[in-house]
C-alpha positions as CSV (number, residue, x, y, z in Angstrom):
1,X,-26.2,-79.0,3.2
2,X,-25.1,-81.5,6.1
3,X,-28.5,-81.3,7.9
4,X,-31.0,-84.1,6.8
5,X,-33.4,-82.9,4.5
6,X,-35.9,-82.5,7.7
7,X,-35.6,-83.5,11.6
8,X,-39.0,-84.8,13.0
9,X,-38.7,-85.3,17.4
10,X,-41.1,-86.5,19.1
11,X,-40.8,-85.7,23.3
12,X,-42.2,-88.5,24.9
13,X,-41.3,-86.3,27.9
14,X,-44.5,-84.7,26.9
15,X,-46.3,-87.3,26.2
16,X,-45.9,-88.7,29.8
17,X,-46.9,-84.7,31.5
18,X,-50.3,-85.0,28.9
19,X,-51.3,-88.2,30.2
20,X,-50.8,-87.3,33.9
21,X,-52.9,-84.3,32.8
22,X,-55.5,-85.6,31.1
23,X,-55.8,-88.4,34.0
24,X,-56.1,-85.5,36.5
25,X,-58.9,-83.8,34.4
26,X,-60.3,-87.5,33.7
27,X,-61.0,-87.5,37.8
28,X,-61.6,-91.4,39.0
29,X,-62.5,-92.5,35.4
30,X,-59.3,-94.6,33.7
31,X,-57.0,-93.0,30.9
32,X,-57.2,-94.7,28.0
33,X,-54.5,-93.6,24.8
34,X,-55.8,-93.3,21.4
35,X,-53.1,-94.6,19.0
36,X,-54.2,-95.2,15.8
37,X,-53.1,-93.8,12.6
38,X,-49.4,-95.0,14.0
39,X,-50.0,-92.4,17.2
40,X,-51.2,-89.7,14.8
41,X,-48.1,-89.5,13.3
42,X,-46.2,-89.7,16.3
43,X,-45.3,-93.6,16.0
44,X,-47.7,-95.7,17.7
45,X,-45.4,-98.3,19.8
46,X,-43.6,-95.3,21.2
47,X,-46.4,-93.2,22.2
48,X,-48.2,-96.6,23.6
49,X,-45.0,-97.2,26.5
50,X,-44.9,-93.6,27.0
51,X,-48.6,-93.6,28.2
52,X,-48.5,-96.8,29.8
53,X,-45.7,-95.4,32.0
54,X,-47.9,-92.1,32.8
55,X,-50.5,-94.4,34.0
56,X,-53.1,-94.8,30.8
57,X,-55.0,-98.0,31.6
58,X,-55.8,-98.9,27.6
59,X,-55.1,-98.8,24.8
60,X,-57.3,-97.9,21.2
61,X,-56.5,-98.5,17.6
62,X,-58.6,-98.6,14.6
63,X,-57.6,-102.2,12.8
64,X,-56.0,-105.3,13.7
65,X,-52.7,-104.9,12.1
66,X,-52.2,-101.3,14.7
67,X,-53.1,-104.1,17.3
68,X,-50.3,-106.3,16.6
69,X,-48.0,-103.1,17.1
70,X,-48.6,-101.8,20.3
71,X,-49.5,-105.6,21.4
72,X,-45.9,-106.2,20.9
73,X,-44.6,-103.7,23.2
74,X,-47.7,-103.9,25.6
75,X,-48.3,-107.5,26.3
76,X,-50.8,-107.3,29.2
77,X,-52.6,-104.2,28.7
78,X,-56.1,-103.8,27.4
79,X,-56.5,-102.9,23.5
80,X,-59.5,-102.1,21.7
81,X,-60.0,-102.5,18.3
82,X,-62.6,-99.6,17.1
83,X,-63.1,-100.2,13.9
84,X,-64.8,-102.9,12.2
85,X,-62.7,-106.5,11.4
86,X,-62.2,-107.3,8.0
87,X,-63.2,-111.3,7.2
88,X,-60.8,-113.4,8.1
89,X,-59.3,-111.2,11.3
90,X,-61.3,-112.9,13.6
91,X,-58.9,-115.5,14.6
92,X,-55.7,-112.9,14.9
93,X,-58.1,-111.2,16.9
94,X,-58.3,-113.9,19.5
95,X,-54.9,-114.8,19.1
96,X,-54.1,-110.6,20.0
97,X,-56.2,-110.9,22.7
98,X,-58.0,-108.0,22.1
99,X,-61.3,-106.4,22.7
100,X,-63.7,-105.3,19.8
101,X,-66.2,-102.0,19.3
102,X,-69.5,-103.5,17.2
103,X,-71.8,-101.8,15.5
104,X,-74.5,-104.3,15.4
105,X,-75.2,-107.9,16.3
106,X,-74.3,-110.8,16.6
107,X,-70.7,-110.3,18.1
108,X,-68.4,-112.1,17.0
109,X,-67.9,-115.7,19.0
110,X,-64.8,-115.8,21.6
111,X,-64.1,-112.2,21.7
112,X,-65.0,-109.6,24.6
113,X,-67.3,-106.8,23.0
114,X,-67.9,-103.1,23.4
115,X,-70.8,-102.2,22.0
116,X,-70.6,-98.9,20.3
117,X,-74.1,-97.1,20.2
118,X,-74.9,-94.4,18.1
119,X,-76.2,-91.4,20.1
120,X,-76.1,-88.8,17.3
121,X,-72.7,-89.5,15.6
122,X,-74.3,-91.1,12.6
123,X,-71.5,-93.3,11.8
124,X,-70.8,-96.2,13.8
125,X,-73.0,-97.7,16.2
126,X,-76.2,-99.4,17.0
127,X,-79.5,-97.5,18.1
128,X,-80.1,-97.3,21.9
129,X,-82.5,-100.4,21.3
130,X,-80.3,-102.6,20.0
131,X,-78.0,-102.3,22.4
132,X,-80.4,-102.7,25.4
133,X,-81.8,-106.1,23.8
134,X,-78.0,-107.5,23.2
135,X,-77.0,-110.5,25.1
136,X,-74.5,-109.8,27.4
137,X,-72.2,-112.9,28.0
138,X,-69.6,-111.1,26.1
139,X,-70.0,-107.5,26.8
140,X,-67.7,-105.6,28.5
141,X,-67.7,-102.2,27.8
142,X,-70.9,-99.8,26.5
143,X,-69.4,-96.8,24.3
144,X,-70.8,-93.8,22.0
145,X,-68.7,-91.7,20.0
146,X,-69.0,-87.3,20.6
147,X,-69.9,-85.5,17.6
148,X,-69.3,-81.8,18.3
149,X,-67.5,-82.0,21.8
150,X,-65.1,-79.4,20.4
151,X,-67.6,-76.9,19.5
152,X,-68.6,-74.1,21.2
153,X,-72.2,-74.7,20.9
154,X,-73.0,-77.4,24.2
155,X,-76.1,-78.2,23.0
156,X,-75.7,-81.3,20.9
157,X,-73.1,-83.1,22.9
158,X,-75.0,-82.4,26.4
159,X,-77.9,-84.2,24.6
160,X,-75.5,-87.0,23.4
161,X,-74.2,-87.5,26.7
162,X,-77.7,-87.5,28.1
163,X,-79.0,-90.0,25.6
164,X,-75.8,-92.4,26.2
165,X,-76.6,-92.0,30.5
166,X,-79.9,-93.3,29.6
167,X,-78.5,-96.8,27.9
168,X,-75.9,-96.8,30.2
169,X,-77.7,-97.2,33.0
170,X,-79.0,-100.3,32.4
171,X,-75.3,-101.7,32.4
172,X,-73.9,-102.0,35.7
173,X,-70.9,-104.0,36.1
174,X,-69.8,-103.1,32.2
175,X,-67.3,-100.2,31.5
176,X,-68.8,-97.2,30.3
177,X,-67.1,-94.7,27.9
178,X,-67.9,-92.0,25.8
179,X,-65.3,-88.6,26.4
180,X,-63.1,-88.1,23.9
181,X,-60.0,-85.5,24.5
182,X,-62.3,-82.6,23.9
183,X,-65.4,-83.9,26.4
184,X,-62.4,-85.0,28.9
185,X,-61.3,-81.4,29.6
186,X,-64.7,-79.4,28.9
187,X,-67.7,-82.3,30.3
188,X,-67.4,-83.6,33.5
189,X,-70.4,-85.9,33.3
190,X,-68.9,-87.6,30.2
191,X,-66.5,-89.5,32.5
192,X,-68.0,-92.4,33.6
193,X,-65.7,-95.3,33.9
194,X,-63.0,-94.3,31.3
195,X,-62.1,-91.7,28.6
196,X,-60.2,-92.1,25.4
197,X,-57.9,-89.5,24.9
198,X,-56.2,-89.2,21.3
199,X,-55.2,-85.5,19.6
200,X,-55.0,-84.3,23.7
201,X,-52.3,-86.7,24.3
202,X,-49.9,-85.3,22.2
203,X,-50.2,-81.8,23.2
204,X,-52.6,-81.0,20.6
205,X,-56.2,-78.8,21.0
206,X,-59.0,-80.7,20.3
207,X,-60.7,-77.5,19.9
208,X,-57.9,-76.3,17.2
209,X,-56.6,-73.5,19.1
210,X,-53.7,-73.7,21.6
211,X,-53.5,-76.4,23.9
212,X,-50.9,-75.0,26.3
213,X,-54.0,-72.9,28.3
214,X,-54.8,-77.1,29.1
215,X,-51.5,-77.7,30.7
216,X,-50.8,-79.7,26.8
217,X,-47.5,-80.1,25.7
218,X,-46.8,-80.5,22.1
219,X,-45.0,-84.0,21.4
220,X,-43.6,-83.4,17.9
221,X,-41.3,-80.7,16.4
222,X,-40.4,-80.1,13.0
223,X,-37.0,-78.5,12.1
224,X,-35.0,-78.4,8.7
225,X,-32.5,-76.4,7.7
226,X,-32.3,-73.6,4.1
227,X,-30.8,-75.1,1.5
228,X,-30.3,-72.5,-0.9
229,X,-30.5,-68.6,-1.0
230,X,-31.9,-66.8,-4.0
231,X,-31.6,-62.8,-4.6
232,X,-35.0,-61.6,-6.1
233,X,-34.8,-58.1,-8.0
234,X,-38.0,-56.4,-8.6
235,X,-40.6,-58.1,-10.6
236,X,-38.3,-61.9,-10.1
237,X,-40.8,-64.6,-8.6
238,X,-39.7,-67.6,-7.2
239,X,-41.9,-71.1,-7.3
240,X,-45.0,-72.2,-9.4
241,X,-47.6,-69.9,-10.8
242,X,-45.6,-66.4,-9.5
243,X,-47.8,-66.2,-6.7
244,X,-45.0,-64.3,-5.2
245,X,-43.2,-61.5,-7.4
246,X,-40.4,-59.4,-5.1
247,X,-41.9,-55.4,-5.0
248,X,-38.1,-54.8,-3.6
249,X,-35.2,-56.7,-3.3
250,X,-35.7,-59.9,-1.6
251,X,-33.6,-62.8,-0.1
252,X,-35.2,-66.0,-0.8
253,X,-34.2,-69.5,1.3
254,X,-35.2,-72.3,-0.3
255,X,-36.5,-75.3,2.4
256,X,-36.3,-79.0,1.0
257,X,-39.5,-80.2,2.3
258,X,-42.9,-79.7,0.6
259,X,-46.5,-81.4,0.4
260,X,-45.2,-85.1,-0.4
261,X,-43.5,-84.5,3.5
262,X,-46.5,-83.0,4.4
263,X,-46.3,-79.5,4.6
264,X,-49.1,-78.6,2.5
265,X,-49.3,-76.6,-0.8
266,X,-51.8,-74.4,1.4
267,X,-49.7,-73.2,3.2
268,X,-48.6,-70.1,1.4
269,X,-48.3,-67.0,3.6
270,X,-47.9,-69.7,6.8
271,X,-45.1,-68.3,9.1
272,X,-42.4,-70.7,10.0
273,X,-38.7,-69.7,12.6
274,X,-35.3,-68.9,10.7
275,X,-32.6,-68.7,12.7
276,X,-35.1,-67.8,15.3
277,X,-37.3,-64.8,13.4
278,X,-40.9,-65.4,12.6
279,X,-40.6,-65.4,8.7
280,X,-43.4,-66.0,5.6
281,X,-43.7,-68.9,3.4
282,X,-43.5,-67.2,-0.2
283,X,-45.0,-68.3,-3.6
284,X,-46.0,-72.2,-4.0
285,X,-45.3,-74.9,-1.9
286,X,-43.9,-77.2,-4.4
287,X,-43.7,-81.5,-3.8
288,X,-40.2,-81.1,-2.7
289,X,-39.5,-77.7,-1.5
290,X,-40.7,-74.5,-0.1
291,X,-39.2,-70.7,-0.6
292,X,-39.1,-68.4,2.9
293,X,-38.4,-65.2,3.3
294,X,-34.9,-64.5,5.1
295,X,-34.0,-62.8,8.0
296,X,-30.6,-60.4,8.1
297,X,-27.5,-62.2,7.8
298,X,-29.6,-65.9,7.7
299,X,-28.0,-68.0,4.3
300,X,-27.6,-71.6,3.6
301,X,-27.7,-73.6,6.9
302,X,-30.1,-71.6,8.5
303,X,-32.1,-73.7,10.7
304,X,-36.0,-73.5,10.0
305,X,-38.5,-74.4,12.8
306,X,-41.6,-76.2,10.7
307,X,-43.8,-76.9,14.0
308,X,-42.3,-76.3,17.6
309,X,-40.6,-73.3,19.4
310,X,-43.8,-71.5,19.1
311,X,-44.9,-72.0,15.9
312,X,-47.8,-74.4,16.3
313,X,-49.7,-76.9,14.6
314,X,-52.9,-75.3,15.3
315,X,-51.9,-72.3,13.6
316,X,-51.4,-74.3,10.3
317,X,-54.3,-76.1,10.4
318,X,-56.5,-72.9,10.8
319,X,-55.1,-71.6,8.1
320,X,-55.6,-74.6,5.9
321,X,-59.3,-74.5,7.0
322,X,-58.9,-78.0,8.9
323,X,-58.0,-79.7,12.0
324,X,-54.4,-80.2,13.9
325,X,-55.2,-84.8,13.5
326,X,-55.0,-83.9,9.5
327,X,-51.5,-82.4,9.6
328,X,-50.1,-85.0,12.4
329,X,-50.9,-88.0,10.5
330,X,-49.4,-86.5,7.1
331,X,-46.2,-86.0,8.5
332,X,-43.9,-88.3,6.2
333,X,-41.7,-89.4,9.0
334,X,-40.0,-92.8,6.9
335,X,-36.2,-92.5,6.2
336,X,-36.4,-91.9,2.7
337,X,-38.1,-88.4,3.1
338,X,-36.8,-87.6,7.1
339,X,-35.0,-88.4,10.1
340,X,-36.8,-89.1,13.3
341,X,-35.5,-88.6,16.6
342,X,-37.0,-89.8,19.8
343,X,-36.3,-88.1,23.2
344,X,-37.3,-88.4,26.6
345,X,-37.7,-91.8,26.7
């Protein structure tokens, strides 16, 4: 086999149309790009100049180290930190420049402050009262965090947003933010001044179903190639545990990527593109490898389609019972396991 053992591409093409169409549901509010979790799998410094180009305004990691990435490739732009600083990170903080979501007081000396209130998240964030009786030298942003802006049910998040208007009012002057990807496209009253935009950005639905409906465009692809073909007879399994014996004669390729890439053992049954057809995953997906049923005339070489040309990440998380953000950031995308390609930069 000549083909790497699997191709990861991310389009920042794509990333650049999601931006501009997240900033056009985001109305006069300021786009500002989630990248943590090394741009949910996407690689953070890239996605970062991609949506700086489109026009995001910010950008947000989880931890000082992501800070120092994306500082080095944005230099002037706002970046918010929102997750809590280990001891000791102050000073690289300061020395980052960078902006800080708290949970409670005091805030830290010499840095500007966001301070994160909790309006039904229960995670992080200070109660409404809290927040109201802060001192405000070093504020400059007011934020909550959406717990069910995904969900059909409106009812929880509408009082969320209500409960963050009230607080929010008393902070004029302050940026306000509280939409996540989800409240961007579905609540228009969670604008306010800005909206931070993460699984969206990179084409994904933050409601786990198909983000093209939102004018999305999926960022990363997933393609590798069969590495071996097996001829099952009747009652022959292939992989751990026989979970698939052949009822007829059956032509078996044999992918070399499996859960330590991150294409989960659970996805048995998923439905992946060789040589273009719609085909099943069959028996266990093994560390290493997977087995796929083959299409007419498909052998060793056959290019598989993982994620992209239809077959999307939504889809796999469903079946896996969890959310598109889960399967993004497990993607091993390091040399040793895959090569990554970049295009439309």
């Amino acid at each position: 086999m000549t083909e790497p053992r699997s191709e990861i591409t991310i389009d920042l093409a794509a990333v650049r149309a999601n931006v501009r169409r997240l900033r056009e549901a985001a109305g006069a509010a300021e786009l500002w790009a989630v990248v943590k979790a090394n741009g949910y799998g996407h690689g953070a410094a890239d996605v970062a100049r991609a949506a700086l180009e489109a026009g995001a305004r910010a950008l947000c990691v989880a931890t000082v180290g992501e800070a120092a990435v994306v500082r080095a490739v944005a230099p002037d732009v706002r970046v918010l930190v929102l997750g809590p600083l280990r001891p000791g990170e102050h000073e690289q903080a300061r020395a980052l420049r960078l902006e800080l979501a708290i949970s409670s007081l005091p805030a830290p000396a010499g840095l500007p402050v966001h301070l994160k209130v909790d309006t039904g998240m229960g995670r992080w964030g200070m109660a409404p009262a809290d927040a109201l009786a802060a001192p405000r030298e070093a504020v400059v942003g007011l934020m909550s965090h959406l717990a069910t802006a995904d969900e059909a049910d409106e009812a929880f998040a509408r009082a969320q947003l209500a409960r963050f208007a009230e607080v929010a009012a008393a902070f004029p002057g302050v940026v306000r933010h509280v939409a996540n990807s989800a409240a961007t496209l579905r609540f228009p009253e969670a604008r306010h001044d800005a909206v931070r935009c993460g699984i969206a950005l990179y084409g994904l639905d933050p409601m786990g179903e198909d983000a093209r409906p939102h004018g999305l465009q999926p960022a990363l692809s997933w393609r590798s190639a069969v590495a071996h073909v097996r001829e099952l007879e009747p009652g022959s399994s292939t992989g751990y545990g026989r979970r698939f014996v052949a009822a007829a004669p059956t032509r078996v390729g044999i992918v070399p990527v499996g859960y330590a890439d991150g294409f989960r053992r659970g996805l048995t049954g998923a439905e992946v593109l060789v040589a273009g057809e719609r085909r099943p995953v069959l028996g266990t997906v093994s560390m290493d490898a997977f087995a796929v049923e083959l299409p007419p005339g498909a052998g060793v070489g056959a290019p598989v389609t993982l994620i992209g040309d239809g077959v999307l990440c939504e889809e796999h998380a469903r079946r896996l019972g969890t959310i598109p953000y889960e399967l993004v950031c497990g993607i091993e995308s390091g040399p040793a396991r895959a090569t990554r390609v970049v295009v439309g930069g």
